[in-house]
C-alpha positions as a LaTeX table, in Angstrom:
\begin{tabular}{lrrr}
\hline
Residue & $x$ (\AA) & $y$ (\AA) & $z$ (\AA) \\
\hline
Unk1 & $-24.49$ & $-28.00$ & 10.22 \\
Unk2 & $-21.31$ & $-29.18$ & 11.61 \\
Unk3 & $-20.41$ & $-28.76$ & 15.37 \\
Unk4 & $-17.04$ & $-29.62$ & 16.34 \\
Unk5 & $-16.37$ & $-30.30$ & 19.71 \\
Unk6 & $-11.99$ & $-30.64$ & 19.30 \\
Unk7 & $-11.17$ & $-29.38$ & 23.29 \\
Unk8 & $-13.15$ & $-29.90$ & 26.18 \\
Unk9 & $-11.71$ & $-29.95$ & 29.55 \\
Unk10 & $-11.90$ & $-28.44$ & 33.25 \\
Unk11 & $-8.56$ & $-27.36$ & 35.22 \\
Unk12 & $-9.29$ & $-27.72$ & 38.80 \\
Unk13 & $-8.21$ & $-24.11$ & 39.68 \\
Unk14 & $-9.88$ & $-21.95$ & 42.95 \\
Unk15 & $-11.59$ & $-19.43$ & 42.29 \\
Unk16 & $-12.35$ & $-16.85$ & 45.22 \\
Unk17 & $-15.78$ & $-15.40$ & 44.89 \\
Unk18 & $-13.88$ & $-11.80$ & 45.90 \\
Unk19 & $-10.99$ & $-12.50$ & 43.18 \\
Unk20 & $-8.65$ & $-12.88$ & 45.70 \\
Unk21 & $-5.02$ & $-12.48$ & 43.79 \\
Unk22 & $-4.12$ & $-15.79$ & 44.88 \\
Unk23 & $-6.90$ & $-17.69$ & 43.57 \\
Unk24 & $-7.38$ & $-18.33$ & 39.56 \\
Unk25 & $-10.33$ & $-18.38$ & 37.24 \\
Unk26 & $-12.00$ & $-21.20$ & 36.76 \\
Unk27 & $-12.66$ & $-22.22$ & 33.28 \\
Unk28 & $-13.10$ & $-25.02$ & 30.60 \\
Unk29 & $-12.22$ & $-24.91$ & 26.60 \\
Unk30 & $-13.75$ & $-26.05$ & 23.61 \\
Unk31 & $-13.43$ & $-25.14$ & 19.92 \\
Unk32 & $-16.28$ & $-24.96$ & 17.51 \\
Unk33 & $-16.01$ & $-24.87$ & 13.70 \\
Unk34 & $-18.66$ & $-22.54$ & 11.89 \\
Unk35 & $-20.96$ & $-24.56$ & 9.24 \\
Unk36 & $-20.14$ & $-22.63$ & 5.55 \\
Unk37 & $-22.56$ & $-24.78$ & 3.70 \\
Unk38 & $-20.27$ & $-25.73$ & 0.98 \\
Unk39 & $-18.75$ & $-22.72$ & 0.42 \\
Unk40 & $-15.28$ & $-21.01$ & 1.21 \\
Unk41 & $-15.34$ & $-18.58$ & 4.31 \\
Unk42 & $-12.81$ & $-16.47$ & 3.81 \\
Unk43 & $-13.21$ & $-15.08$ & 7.59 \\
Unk44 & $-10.97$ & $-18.41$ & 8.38 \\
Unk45 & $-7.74$ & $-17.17$ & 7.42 \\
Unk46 & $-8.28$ & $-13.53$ & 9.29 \\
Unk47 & $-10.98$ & $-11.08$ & 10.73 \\
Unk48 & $-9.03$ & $-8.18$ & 10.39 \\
Unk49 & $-12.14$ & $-6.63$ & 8.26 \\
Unk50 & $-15.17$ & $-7.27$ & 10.99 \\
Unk51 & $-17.71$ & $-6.03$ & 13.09 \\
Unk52 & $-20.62$ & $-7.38$ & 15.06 \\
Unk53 & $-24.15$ & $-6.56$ & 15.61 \\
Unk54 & $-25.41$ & $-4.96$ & 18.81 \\
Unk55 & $-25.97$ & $-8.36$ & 20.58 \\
Unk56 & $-23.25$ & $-10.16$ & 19.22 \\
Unk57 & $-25.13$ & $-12.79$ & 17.41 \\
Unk58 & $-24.05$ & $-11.83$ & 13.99 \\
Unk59 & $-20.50$ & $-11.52$ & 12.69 \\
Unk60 & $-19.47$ & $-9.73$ & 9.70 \\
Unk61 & $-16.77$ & $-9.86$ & 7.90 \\
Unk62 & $-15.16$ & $-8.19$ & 4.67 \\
Unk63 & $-13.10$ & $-9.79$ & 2.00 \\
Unk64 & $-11.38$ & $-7.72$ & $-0.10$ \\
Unk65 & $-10.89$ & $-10.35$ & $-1.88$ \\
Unk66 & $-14.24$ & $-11.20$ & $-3.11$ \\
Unk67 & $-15.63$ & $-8.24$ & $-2.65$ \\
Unk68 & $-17.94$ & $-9.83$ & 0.01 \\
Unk69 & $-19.58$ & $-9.32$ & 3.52 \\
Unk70 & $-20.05$ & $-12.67$ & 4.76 \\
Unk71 & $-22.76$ & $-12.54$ & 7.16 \\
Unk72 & $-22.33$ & $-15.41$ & 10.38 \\
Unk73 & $-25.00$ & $-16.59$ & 12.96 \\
Unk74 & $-23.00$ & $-16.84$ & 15.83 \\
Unk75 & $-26.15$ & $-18.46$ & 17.18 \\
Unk76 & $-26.32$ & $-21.08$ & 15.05 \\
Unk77 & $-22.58$ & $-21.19$ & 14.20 \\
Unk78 & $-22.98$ & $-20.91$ & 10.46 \\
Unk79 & $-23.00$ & $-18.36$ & 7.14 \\
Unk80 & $-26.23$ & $-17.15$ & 6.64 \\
Unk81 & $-25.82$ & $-14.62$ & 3.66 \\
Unk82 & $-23.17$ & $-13.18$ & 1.48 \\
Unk83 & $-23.49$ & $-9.26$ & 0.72 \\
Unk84 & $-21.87$ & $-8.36$ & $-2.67$ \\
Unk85 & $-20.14$ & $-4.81$ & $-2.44$ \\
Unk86 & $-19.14$ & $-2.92$ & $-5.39$ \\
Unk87 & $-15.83$ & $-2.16$ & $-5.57$ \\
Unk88 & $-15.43$ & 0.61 & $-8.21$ \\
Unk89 & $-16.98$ & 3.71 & $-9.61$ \\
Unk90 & $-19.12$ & 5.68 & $-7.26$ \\
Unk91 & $-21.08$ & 3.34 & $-6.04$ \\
Unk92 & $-17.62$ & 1.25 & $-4.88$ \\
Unk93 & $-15.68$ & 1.44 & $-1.61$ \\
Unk94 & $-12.16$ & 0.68 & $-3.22$ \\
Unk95 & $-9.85$ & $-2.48$ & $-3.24$ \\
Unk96 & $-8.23$ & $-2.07$ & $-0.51$ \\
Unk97 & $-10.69$ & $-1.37$ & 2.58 \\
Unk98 & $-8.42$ & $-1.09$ & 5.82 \\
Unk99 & $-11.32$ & $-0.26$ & 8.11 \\
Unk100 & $-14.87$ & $-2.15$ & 8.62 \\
Unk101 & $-17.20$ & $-0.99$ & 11.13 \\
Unk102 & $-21.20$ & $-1.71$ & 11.86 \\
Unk103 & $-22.96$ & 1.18 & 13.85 \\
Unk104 & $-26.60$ & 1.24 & 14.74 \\
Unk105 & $-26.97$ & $-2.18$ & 13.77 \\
Unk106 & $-28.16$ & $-0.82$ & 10.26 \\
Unk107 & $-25.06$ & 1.01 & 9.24 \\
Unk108 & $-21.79$ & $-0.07$ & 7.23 \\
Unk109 & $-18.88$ & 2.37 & 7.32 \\
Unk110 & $-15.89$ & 1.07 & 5.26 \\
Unk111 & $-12.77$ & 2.97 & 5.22 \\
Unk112 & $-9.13$ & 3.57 & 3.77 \\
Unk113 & $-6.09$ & 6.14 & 3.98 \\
Unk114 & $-8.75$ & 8.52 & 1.74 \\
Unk115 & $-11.85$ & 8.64 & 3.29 \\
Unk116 & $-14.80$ & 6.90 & 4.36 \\
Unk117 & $-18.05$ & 5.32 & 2.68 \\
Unk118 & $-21.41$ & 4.55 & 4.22 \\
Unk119 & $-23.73$ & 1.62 & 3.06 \\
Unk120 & $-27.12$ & 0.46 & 4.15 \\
Unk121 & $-27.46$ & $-3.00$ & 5.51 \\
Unk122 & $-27.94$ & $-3.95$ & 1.98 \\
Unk123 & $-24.52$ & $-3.22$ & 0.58 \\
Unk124 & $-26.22$ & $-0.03$ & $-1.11$ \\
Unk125 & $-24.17$ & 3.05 & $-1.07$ \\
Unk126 & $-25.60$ & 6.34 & 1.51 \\
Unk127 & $-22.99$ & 8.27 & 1.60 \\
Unk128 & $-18.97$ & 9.27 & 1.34 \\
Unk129 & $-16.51$ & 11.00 & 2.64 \\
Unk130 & $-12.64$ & 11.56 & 1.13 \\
Unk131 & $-10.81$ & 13.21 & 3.49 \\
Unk132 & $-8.72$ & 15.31 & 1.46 \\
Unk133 & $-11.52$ & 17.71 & 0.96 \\
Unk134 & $-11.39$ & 18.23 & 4.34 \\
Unk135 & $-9.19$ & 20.89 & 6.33 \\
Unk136 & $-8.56$ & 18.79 & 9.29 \\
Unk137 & $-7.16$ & 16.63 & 6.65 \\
Unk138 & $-5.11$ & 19.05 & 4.78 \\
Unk139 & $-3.63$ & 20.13 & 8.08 \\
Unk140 & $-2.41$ & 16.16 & 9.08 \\
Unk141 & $-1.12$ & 16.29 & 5.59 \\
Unk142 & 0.89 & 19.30 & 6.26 \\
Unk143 & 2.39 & 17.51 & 9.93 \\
Unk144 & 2.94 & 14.63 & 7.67 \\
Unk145 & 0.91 & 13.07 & 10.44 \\
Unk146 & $-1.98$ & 9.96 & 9.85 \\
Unk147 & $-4.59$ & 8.09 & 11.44 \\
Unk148 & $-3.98$ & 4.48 & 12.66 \\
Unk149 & $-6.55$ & 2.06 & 11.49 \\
Unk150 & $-8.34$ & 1.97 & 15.01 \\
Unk151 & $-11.58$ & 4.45 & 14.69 \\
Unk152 & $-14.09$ & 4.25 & 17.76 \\
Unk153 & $-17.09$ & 6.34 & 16.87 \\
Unk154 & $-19.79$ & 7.93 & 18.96 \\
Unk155 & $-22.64$ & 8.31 & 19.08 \\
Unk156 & $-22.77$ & 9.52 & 16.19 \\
Unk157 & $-21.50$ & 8.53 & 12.52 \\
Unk158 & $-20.37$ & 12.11 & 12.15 \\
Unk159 & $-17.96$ & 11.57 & 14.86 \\
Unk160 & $-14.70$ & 9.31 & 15.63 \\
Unk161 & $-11.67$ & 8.85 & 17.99 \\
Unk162 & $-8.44$ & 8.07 & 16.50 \\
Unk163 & $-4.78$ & 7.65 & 17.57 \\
Unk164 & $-2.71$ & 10.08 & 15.39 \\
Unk165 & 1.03 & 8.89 & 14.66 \\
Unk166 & 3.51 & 10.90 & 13.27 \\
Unk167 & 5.94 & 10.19 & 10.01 \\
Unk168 & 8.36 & 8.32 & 12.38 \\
Unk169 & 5.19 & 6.16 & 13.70 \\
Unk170 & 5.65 & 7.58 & 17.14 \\
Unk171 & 2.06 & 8.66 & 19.01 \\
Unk172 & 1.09 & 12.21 & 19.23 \\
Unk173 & $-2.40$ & 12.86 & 20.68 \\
Unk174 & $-5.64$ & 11.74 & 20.17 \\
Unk175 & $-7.72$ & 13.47 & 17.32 \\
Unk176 & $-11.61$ & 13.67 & 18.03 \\
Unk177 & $-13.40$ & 14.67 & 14.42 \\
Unk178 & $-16.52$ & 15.79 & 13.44 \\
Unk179 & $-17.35$ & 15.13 & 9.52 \\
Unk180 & $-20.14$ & 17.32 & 9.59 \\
Unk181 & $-18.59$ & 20.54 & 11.12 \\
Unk182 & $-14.81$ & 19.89 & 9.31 \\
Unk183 & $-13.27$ & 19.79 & 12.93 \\
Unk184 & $-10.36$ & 18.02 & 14.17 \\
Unk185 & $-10.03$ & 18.58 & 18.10 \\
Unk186 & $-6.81$ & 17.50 & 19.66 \\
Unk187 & $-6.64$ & 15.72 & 22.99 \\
Unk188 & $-3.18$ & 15.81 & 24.28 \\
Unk189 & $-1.99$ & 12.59 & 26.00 \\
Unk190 & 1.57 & 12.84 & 27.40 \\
Unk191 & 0.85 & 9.66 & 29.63 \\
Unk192 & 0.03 & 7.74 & 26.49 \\
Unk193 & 3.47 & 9.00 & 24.55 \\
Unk194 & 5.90 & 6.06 & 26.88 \\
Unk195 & 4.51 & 3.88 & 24.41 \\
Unk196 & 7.09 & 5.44 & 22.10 \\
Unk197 & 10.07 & 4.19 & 23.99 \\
Unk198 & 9.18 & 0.84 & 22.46 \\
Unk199 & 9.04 & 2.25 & 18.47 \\
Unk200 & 11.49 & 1.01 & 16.58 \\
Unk201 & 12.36 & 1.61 & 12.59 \\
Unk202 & 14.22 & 0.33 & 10.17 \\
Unk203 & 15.34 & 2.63 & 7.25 \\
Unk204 & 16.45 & 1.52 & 3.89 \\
Unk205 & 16.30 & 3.88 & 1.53 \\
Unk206 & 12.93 & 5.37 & 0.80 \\
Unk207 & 11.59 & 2.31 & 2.78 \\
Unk208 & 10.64 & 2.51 & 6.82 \\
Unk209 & 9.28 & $-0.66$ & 8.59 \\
Unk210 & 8.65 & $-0.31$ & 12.32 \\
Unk211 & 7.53 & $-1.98$ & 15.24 \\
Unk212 & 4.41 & 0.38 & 17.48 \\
Unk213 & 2.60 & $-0.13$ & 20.12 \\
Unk214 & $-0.94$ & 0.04 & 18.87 \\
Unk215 & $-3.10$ & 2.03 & 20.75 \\
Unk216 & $-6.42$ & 0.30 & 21.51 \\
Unk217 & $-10.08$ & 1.26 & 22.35 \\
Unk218 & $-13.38$ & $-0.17$ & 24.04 \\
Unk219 & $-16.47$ & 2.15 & 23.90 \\
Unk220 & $-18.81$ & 1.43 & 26.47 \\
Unk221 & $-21.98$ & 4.03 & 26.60 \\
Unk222 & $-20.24$ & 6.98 & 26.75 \\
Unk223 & $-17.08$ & 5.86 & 28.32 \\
Unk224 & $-14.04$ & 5.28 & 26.13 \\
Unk225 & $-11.47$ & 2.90 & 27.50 \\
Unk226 & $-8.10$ & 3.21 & 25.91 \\
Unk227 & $-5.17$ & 0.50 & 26.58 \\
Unk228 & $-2.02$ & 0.13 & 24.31 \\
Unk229 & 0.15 & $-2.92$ & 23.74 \\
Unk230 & 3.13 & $-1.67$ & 25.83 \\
Unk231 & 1.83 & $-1.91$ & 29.44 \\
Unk232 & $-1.33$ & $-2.09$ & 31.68 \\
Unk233 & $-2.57$ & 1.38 & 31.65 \\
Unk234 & $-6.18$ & 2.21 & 31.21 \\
Unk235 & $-7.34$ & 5.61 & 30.54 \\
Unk236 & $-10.88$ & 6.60 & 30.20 \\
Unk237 & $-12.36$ & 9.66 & 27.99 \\
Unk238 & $-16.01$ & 10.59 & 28.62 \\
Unk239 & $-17.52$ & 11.31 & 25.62 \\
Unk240 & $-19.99$ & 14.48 & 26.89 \\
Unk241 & $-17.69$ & 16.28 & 29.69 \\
Unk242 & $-14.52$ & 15.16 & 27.61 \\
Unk243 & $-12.66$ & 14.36 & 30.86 \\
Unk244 & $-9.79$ & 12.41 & 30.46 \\
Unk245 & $-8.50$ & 10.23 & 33.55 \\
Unk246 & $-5.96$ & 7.79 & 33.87 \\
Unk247 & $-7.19$ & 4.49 & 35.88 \\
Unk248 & $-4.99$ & 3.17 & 39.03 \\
Unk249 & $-4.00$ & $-0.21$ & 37.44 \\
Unk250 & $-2.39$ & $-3.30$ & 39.71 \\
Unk251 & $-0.24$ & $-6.04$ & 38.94 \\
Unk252 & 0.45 & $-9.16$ & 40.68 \\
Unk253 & 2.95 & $-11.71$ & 39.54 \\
Unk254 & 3.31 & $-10.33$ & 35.93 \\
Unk255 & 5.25 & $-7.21$ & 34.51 \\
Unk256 & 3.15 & $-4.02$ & 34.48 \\
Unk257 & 4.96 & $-3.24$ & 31.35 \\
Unk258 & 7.85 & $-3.30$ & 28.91 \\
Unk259 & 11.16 & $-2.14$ & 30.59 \\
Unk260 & 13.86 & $-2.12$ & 28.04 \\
Unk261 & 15.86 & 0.44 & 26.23 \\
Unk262 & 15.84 & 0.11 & 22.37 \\
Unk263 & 17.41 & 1.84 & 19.33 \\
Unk264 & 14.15 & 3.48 & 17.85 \\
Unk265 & 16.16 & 3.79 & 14.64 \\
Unk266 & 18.46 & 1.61 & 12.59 \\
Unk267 & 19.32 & 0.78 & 8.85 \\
Unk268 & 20.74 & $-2.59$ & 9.39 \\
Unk269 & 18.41 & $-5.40$ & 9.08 \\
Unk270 & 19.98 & $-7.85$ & 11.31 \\
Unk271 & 19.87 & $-5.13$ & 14.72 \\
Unk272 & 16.65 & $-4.49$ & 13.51 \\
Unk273 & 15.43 & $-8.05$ & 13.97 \\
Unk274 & 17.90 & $-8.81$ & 16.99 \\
Unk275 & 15.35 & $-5.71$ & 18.84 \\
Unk276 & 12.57 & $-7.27$ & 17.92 \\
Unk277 & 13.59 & $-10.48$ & 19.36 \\
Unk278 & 14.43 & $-8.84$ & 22.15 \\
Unk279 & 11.07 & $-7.31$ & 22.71 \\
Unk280 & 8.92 & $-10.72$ & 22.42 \\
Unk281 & 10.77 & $-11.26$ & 25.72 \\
Unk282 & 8.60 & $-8.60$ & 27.29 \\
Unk283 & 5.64 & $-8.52$ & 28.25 \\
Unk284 & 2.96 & $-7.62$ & 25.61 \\
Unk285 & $-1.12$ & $-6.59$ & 26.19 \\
Unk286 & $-3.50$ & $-7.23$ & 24.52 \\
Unk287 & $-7.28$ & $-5.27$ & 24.33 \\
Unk288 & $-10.16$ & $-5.55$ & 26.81 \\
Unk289 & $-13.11$ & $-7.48$ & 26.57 \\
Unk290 & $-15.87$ & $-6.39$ & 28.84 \\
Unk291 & $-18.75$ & $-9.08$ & 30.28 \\
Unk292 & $-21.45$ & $-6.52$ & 30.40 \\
Unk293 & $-23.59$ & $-8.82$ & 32.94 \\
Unk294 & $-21.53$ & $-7.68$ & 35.58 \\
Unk295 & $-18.96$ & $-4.65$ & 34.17 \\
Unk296 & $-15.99$ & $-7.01$ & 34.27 \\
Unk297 & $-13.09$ & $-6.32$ & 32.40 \\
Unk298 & $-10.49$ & $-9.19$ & 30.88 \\
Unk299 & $-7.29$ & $-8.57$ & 28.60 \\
Unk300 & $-4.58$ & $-11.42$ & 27.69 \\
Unk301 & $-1.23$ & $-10.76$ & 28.48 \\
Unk302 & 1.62 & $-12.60$ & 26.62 \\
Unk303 & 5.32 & $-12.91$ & 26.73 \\
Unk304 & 8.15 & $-15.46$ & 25.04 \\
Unk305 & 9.78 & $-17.48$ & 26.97 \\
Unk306 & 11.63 & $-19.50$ & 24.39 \\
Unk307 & 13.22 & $-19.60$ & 21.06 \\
Unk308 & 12.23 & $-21.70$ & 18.11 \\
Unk309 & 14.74 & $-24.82$ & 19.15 \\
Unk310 & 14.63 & $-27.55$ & 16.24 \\
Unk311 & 11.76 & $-28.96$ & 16.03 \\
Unk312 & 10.16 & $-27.42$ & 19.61 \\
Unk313 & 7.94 & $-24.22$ & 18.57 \\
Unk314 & 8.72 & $-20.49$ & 20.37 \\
Unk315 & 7.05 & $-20.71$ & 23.42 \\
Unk316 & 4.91 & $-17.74$ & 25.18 \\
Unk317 & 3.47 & $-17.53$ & 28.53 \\
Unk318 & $-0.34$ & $-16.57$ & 28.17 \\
Unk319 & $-2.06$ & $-15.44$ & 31.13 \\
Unk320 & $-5.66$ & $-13.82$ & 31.27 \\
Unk321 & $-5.91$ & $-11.17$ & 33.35 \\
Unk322 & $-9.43$ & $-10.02$ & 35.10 \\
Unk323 & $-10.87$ & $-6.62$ & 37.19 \\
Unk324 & $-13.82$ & $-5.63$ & 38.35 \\
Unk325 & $-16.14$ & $-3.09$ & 37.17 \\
Unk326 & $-13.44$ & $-0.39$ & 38.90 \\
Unk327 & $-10.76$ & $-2.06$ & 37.34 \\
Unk328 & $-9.06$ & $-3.68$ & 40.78 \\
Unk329 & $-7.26$ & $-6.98$ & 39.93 \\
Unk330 & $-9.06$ & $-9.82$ & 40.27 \\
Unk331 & $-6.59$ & $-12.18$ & 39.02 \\
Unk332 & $-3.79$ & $-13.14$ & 36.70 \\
Unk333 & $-4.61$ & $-16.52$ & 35.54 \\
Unk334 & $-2.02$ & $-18.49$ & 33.25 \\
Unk335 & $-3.64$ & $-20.85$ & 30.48 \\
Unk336 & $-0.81$ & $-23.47$ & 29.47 \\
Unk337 & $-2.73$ & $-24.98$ & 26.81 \\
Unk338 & $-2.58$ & $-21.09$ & 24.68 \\
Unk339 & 0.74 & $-20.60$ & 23.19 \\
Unk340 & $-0.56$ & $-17.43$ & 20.85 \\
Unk341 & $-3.51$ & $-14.97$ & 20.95 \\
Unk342 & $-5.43$ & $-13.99$ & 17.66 \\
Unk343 & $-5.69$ & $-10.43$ & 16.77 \\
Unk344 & $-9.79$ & $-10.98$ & 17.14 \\
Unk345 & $-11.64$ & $-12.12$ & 20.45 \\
Unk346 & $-14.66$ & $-10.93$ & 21.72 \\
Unk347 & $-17.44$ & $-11.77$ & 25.45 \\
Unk348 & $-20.46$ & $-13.67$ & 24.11 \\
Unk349 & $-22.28$ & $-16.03$ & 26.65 \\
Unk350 & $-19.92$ & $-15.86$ & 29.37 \\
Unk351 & $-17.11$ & $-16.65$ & 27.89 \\
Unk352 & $-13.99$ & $-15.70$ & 25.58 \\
Unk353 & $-14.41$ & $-16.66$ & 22.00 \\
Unk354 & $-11.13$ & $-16.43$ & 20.25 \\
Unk355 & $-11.00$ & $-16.85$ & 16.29 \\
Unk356 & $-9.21$ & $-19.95$ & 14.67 \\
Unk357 & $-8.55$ & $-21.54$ & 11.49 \\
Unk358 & $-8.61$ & $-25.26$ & 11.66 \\
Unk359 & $-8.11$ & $-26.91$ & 8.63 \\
Unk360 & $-9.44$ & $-23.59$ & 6.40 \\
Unk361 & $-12.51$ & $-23.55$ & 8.25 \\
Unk362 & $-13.61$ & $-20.55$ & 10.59 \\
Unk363 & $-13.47$ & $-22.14$ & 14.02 \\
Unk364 & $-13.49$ & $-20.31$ & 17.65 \\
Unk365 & $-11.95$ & $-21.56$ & 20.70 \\
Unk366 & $-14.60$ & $-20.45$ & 23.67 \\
Unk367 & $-13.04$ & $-19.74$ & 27.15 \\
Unk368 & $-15.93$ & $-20.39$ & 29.24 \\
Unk369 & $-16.10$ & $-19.28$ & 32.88 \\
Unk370 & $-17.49$ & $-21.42$ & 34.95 \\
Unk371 & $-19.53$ & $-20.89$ & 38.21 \\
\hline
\end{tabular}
């Protein structure tokens, strides 16, 4: 098996034992590269399509291009299995999967705009679900509104969270739905809808491509935390009294959110890209990880600071930012050797383990926290 050690180092920062604001985590990096035995992972290029087991020693992630769940000991840093799916007929989950999820460390749910499918840990086929034959389907239809790819489901695989956007991409509520009783419940969010300052599309013809601020969420028991991309805020929903609260959030040194006023509409290309530009000079959040040994909760925060000059890259400004159970601010704790953040990162063993590709190989860089 290989193990590549490419980054290890210590920055001699303070850490206060309270998280005083002044102080700043202590940490090392190193990188490892995952052993695929000969084979091709393709897991190296993205994880957009994964899920993990229960303890986090397992990875899994889906190709559509192969058809394949490649199965990773996280453990042991290497592929242990590859699960063929079928693709087509009624046994198949489609060719173009948008969702992946693992529940009950048994359960696969894959799904797409049109519904969802269930298979055992296998690959074999339980169940499915298209949504159209459903009326809480029918009735999004009719707003012309749709799901975002971000599910969170309960306890339960008959129920799910998800963000609802409108035509125009713009946030409307959040839609809790229960498959088994053909129920879409609506949980109105005005708090949540500022993210829509910060929408922006470009028309051409039949054609729209935007810019959102994803909405994000971190189930932990029956707490849902919900962030977004935009700012800090941190909302909780409980899943049995189905009170929703919105968390007191701090900030130090950094922005506690985007500030700017944008054109949410255009048709010309070159405004279109001149706003986006624009916004990369704002501050952007990312999700939360939780370390469940003591309820601490971390999120990067990232924000350009320079252009693409010649043959110098665009430079961001990546800071990790850390509360407490409560969410009070520990700290805001700049990393100068990160100049990006992957869309995938997850808490295993004390520490941050972000995904890389280094040289077509799955890799992770691990932010570990030291004592």
């Amino acid at each position: 098996m290989r193990y590549l050690m490419i980054i290890f180092f210590m920055l001699g920062f303070s850490c206060s034992p309270k998280g005083s604001l002044d102080g700043q985590i202590d940490y090392k990096m190193d990188t490892v590269v995952v052993d695929s035995k000969g084979g091709i992972i393709m897991g190296a290029s993205h994880l957009f399509l994964s899920d993990f087991d229960s303890n986090l020693s397992t990875l899994y992630h889906y190709s559509n291009q192969t058809a394949e769940i490649e199965v990773i000991d996280l453990e042991t840093l290497s592929i242990k299995d590859r699960i063929k799916i079928e693709q087509e007929g009624p046994e198949g989950v489609g060719e173009n999967v948008s969702r992946l999820y693992f529940l009950g460390d048994s359960l696969f749910v894959f799904g797409h705009y049109f519904g969802l499918n269930f298979l055992d840990i296998s690959g074999n086929k339980s169940n499915g679900n298209r949504f159209r034959e459903f009326e809480f389907f029918k009735n999004l239809q009719e707003d012309s509104d749709h799901f975002t790819n971000s599910f969170c489901f309960l306890n339960s695989d008959k129920k799910f969270i998800s963000p609802v956007y409108s035509k125009e991409n713009d946030f409307k509520f959040l839609a809790l739905v229960d498959l088994e009783g053909d129920r879409l419940e609506k949980i109105e969010f005005e708090e949540l809808k500022v993210i829509n300052n910060f929408n922006v599309t470009l028309k051409s013809g039949n054609s729209r491509r935007s810019i959102i601020q994803p909405v994000n969420m971190l189930k932990v028991d029956d707490l849902i935390y919900i962030s977004n991309s935009a700012n800090n805020d941190i909302f909780t929903y409980h899943i049995q009294t189905q009170e929703l609260k919105n968390l007191t959030i701090e900030a130090n040194k950094l922005p506690a959110g985007k500030s700017g006023t944008y054109k949410k509409e255009t048709d010309n290309f070159d405004e279109f890209a001149e706003i986006f530009t624009r916004m990369n000079f704002e501050i952007e959040y990312k999700e939360i990880v939780r370390n469940p040994s003591n309820g601490n909760f971390y999120r990067f925060a990232m924000q350009k600071v320079r252009e693409k000059i010649d043959e110098l890259p665009a430079k961001f400004d990546i800071h990790l930012v850390a509360y407490d159970k409560e969410f009070k601010l520990l700290s805001e704790t700049f990393i100068p050797e990160m100049n990006t953040i992957p869309q995938v990162y997850f808490w295993k063993n004390n520490s941050i383990w972000l995904h890389e590709n280094i040289d077509d190989e799955l890799a992770f860089v691990r932010l570990l926290f030291m004592p």
